[in-house]
MIZA-962838 format. One record per residue: residue number from 1; x negated, y negated, z negated of N, C-alpha, C in turn. Coordinates in Angstrom, 2 decimals. Atoms other than C-alpha are relative to their C-alpha. Layout:
N
+-----+---------+---------+---------+---------+---------+---------+---------+---------+---------+
| pos |    n_px |    n_py |    n_pz |   ca_px |   ca_py |   ca_pz |    c_px |    c_py |    c_pz |
+-----+---------+---------+---------+---------+---------+---------+---------+---------+---------+
| NUM |       X |       Y |       Z |       X |       Y |       Z |       X |       Y |       Z |
...
+-----+---------+---------+---------+---------+---------+---------+---------+---------+---------+
! end
This chain:
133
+-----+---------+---------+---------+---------+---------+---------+---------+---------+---------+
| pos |    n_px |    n_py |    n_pz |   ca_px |   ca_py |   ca_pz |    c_px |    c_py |    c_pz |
+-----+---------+---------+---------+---------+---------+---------+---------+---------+---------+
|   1 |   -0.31 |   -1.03 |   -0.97 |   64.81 |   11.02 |   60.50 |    1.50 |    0.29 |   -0.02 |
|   2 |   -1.53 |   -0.64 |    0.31 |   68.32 |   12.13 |   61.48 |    0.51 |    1.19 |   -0.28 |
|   3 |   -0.57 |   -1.50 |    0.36 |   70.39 |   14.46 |   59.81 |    0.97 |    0.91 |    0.54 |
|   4 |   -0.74 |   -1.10 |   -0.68 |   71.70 |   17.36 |   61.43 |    0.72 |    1.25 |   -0.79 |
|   5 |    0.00 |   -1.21 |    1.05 |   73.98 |   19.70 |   60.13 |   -0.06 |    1.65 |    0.58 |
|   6 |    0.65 |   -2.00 |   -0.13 |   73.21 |   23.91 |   59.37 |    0.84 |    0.12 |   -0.11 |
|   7 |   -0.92 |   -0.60 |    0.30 |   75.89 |   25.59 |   60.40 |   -0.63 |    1.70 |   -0.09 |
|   8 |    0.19 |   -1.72 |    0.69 |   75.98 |   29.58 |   59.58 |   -0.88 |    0.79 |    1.64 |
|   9 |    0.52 |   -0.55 |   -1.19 |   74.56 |   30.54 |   63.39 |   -1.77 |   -0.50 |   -0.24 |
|  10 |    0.96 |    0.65 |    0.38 |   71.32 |   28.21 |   62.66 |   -1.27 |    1.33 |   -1.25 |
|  11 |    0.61 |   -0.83 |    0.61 |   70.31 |   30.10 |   59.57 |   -0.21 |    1.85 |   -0.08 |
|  12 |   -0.18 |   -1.39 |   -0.40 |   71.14 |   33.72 |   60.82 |   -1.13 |    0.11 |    1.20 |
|  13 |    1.22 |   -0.12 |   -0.97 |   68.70 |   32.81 |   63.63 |   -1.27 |   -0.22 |   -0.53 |
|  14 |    1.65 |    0.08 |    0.75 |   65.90 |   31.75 |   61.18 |   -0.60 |    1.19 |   -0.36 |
|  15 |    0.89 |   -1.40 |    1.03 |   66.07 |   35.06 |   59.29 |   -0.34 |    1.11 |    0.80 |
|  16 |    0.74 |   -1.15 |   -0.35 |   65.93 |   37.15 |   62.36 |   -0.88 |   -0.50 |    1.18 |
|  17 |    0.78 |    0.28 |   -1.06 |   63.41 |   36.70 |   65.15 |    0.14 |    0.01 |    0.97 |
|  18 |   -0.57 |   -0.60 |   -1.28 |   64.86 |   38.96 |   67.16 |    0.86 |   -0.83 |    0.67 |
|  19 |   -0.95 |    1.15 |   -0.79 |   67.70 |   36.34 |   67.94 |   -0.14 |   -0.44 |    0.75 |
|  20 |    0.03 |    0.19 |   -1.42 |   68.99 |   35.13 |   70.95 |   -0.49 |   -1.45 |   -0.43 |
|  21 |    0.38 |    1.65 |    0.40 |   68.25 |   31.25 |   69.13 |   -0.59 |   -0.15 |   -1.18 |
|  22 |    1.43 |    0.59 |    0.91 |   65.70 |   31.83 |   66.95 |   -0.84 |   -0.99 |    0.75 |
|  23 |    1.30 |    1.41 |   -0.59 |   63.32 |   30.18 |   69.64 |    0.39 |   -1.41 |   -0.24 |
|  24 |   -0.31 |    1.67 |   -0.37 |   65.44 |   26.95 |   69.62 |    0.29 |   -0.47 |   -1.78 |
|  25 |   -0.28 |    0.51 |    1.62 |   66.24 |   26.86 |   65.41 |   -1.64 |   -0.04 |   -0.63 |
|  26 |    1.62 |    0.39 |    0.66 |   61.85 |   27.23 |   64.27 |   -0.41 |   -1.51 |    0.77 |
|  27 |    0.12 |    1.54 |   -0.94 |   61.97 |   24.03 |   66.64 |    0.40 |   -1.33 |   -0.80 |
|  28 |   -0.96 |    0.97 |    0.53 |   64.32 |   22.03 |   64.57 |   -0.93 |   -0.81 |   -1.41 |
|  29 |    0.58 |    0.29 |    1.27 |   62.29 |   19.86 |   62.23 |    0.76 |   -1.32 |   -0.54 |
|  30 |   -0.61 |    1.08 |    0.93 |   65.05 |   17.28 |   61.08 |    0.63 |    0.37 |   -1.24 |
|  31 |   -0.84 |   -0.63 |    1.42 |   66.65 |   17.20 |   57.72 |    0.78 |    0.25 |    0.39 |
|  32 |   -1.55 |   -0.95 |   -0.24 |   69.61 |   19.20 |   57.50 |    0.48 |    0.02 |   -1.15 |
|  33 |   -1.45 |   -0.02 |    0.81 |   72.73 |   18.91 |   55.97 |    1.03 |    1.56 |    0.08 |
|  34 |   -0.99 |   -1.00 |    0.05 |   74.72 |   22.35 |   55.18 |    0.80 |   -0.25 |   -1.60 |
|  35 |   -0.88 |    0.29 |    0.70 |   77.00 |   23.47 |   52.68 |    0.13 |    1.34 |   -0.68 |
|  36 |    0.16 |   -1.81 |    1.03 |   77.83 |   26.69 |   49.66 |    0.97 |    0.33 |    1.11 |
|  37 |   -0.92 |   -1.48 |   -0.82 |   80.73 |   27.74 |   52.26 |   -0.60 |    0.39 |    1.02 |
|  38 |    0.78 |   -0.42 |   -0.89 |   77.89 |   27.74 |   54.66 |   -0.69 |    0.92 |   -0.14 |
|  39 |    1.21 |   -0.55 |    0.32 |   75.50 |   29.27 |   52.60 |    0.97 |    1.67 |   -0.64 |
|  40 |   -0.84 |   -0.95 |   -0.18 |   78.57 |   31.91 |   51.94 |    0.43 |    1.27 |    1.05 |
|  41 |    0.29 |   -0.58 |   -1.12 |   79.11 |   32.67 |   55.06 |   -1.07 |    1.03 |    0.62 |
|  42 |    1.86 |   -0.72 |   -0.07 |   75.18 |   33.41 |   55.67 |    0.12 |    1.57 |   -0.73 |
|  43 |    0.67 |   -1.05 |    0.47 |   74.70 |   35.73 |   52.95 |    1.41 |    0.84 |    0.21 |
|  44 |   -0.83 |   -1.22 |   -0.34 |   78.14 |   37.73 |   53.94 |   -0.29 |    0.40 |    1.49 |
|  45 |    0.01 |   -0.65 |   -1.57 |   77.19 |   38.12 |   57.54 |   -1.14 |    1.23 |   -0.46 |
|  46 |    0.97 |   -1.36 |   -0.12 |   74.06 |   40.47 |   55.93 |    0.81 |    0.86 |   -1.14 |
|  47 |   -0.12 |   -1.39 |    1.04 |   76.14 |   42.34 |   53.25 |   -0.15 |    1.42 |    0.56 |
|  48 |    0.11 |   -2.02 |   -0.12 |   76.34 |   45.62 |   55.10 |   -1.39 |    0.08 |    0.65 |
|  49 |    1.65 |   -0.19 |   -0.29 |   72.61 |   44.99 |   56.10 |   -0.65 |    0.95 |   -0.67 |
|  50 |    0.91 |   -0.35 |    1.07 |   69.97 |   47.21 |   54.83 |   -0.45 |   -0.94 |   -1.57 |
|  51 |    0.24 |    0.80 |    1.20 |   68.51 |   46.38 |   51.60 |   -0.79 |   -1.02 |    0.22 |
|  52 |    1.12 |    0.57 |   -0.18 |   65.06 |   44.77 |   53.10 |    1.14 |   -1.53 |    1.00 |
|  53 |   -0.55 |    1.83 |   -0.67 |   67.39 |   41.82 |   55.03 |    1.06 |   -0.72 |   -1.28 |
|  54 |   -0.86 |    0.21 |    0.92 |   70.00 |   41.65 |   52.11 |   -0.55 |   -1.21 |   -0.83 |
|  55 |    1.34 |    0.38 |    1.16 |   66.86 |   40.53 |   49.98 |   -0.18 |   -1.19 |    0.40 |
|  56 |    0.57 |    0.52 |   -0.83 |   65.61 |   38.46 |   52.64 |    1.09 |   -1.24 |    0.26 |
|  57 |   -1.57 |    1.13 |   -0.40 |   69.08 |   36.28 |   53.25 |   -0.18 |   -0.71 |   -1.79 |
|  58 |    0.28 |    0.43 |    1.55 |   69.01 |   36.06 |   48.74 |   -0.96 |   -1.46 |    0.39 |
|  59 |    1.44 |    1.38 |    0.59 |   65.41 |   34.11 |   48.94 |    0.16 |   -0.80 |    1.03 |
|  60 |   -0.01 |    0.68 |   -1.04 |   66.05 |   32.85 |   52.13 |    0.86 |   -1.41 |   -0.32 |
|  61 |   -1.07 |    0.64 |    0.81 |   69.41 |   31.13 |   50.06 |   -0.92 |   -0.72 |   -1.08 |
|  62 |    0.66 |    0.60 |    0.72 |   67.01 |   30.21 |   47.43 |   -0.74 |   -0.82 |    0.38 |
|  63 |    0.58 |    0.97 |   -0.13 |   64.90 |   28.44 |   49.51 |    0.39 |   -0.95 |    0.28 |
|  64 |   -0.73 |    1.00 |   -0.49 |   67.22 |   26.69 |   51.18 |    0.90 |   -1.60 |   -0.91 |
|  65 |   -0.41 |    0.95 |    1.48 |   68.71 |   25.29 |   47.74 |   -1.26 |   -0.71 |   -0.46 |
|  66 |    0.49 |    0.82 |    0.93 |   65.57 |   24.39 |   46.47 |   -1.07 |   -0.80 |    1.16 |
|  67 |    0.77 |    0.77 |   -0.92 |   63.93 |   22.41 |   49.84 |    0.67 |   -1.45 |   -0.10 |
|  68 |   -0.34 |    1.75 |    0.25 |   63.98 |   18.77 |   49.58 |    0.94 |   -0.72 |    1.48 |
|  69 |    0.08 |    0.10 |   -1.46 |   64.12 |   18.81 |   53.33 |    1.84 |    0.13 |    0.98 |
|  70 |   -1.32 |   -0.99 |   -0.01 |   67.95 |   20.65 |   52.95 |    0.90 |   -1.01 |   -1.13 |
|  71 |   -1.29 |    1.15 |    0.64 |   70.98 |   18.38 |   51.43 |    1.47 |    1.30 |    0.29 |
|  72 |   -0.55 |   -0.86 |   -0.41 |   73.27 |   21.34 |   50.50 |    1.46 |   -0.69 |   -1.10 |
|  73 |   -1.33 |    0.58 |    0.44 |   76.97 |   19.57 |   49.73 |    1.12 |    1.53 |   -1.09 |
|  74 |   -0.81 |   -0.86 |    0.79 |   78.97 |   21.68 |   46.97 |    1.19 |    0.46 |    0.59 |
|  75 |   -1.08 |   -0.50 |   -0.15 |   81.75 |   23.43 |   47.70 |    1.32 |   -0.89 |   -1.09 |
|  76 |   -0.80 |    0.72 |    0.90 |   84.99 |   21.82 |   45.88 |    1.48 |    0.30 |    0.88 |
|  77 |   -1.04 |   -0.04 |   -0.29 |   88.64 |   21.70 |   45.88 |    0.60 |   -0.67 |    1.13 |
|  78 |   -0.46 |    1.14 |   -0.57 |   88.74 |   18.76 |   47.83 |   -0.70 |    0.73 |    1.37 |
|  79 |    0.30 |   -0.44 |   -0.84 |   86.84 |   20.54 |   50.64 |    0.45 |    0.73 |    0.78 |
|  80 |   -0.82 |   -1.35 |    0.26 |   88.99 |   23.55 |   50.21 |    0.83 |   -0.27 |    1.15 |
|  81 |   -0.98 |    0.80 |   -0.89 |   91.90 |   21.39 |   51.02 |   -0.12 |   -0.44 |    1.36 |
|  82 |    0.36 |    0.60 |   -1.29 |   90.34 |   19.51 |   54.00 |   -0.12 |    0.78 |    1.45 |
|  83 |    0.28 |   -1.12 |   -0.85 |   89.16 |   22.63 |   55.46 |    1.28 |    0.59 |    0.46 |
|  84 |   -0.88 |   -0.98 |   -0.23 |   92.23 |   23.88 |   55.26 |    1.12 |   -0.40 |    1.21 |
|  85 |   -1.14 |    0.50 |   -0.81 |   94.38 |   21.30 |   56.90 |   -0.28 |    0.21 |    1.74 |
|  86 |    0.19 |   -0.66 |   -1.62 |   92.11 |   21.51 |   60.16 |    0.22 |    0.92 |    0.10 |
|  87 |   -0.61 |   -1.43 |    0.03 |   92.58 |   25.18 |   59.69 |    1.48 |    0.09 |    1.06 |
|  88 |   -1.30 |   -0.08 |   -0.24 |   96.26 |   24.45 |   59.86 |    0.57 |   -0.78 |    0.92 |
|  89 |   -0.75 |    0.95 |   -1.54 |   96.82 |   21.70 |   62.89 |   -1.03 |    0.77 |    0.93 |
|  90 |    1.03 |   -0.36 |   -1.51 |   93.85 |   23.65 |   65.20 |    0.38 |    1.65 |   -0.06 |
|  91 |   -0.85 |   -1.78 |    0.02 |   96.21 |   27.11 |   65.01 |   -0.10 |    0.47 |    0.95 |
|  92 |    0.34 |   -0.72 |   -1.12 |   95.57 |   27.08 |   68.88 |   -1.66 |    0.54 |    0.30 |
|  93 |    1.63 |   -0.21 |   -0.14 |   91.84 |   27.23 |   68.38 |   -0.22 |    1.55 |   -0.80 |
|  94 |    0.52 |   -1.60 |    0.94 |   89.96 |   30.76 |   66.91 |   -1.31 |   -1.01 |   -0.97 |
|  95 |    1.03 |    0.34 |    1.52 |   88.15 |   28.27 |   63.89 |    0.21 |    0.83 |   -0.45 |
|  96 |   -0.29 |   -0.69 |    1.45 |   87.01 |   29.99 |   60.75 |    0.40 |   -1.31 |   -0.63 |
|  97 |    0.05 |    1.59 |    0.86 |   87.94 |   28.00 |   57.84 |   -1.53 |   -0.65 |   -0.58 |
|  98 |    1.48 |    0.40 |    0.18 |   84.13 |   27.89 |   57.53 |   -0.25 |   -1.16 |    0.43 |
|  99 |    0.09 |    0.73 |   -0.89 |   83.67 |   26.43 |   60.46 |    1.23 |   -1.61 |    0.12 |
| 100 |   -0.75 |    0.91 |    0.67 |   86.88 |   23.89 |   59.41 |   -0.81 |   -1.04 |   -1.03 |
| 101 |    1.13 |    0.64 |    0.76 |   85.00 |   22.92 |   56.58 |   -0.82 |   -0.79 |    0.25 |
| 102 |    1.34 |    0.80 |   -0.78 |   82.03 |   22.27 |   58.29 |    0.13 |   -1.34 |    0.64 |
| 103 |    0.08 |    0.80 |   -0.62 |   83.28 |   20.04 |   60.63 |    0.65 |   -1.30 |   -0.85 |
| 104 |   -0.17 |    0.97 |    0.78 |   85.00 |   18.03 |   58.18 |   -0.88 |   -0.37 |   -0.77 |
| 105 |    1.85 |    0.41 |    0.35 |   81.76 |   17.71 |   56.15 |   -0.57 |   -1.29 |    0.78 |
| 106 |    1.01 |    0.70 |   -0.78 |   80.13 |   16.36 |   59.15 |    1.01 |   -1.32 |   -0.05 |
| 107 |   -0.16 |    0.97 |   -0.26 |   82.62 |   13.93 |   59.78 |    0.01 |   -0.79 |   -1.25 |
| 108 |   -0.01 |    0.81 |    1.18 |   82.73 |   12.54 |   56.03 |   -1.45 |   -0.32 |   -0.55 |
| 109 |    1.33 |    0.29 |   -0.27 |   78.78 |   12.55 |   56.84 |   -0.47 |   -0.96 |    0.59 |
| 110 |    0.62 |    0.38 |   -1.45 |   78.75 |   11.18 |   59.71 |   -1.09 |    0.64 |    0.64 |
| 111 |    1.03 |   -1.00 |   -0.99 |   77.07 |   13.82 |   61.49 |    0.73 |    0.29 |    1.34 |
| 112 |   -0.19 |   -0.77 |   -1.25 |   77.22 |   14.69 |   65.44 |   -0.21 |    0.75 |   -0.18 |
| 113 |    0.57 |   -0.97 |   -0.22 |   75.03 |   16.80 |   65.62 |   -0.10 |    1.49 |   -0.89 |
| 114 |    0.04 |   -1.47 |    0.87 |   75.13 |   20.58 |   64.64 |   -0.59 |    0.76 |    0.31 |
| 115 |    1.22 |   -0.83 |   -0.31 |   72.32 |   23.12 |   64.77 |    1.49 |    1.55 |   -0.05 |
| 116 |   -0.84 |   -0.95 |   -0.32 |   74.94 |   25.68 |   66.48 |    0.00 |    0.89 |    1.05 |
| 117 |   -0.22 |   -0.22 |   -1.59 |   75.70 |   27.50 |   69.79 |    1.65 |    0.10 |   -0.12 |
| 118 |   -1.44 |   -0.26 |    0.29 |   79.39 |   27.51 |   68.49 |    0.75 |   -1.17 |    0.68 |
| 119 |   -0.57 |    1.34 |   -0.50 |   81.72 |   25.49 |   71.13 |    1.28 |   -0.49 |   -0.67 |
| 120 |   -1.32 |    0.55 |    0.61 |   84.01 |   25.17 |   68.94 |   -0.27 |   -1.67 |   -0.53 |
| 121 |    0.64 |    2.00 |    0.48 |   81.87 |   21.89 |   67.36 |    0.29 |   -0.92 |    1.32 |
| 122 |    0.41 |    0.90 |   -1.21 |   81.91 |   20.99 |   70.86 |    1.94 |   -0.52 |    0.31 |
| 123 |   -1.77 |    0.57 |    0.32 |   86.16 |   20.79 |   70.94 |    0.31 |   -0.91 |   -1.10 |
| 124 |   -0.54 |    1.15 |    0.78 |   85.88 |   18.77 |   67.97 |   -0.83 |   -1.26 |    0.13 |
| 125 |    0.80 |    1.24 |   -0.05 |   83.52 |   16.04 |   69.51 |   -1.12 |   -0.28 |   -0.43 |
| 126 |    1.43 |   -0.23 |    0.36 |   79.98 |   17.23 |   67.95 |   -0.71 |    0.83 |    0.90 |
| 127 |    0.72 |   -0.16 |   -0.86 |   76.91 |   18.11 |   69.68 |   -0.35 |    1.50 |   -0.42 |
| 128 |    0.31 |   -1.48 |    0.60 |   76.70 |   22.05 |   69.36 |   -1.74 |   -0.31 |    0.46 |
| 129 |    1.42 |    0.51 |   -0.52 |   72.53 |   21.13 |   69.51 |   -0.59 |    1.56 |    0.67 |
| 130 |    0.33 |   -1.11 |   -0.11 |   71.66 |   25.08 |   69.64 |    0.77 |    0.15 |    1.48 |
| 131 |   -0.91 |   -0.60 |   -1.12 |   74.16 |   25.61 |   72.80 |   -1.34 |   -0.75 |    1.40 |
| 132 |    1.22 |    0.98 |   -1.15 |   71.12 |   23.28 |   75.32 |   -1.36 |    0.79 |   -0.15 |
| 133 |    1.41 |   -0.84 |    0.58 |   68.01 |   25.50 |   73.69 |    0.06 |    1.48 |    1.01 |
+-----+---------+---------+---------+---------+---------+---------+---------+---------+---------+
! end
């Protein structure tokens, strides 16, 4: 099956329902490729959450680490760096360095495809898959 990668929009739509792309992420049954600055990201978008989603993002993180199904790439210096340089030549773009990251990931993956609605994947030549749902 092909691997697609989880960016931080993907799993923020799993944990709530309510989301505008939850319907199109419970859909997604290929392996997925994310990453700890992904899985960073995630659990800081709920810090000022109540306690009951806070919790809920934690195990949600736990499961995600321990699914066979999920290929979650370490964080590292060398990533750091990489992230950083797109960071630093795409100064006209509004990337995070998350989202930097990410896309360098994918390409040292070889991944198109990104379980996103973020067009920013789509300026760097990947398939935002969430943006068609």
């Amino acid at each position: 099956m092909k691997e697609v990668f989880g960016d931080t929009f993907y799993w923020i739509a799993l944990t709530l329902p309510c989301d505008a792309g939850y319907k199109g992420a419970e859909q997604i049954t290929n392996d997925i490729v994310t990453t700890d600055e992904v899985l960073t990201e995630y659990l800081n978008f709920f810090s000022g959450s109540p306690e009951l989603l806070r919790r809920r993002a934690a195990a949600n993180t736990d499961a995600i680490l321990n699914d066979p199904s999920v290929r979650v790439i370490p964080q590292s210096r060398n990533s750091f760096l990489s992230g950083l340089e797109l960071y630093r030549n795409r100064s006209d773009k509004g990337y995070s360095l998350t989202d930097c990251i990410s896309m360098e990931t994918m390409r040292g993956q070889g991944l198109t495809d990104a379980l996103t609605n973020d067009r920013h994947f789509e300026q760097e030549g990947f398939h935002a898959v969430l943006r068609d749902a």
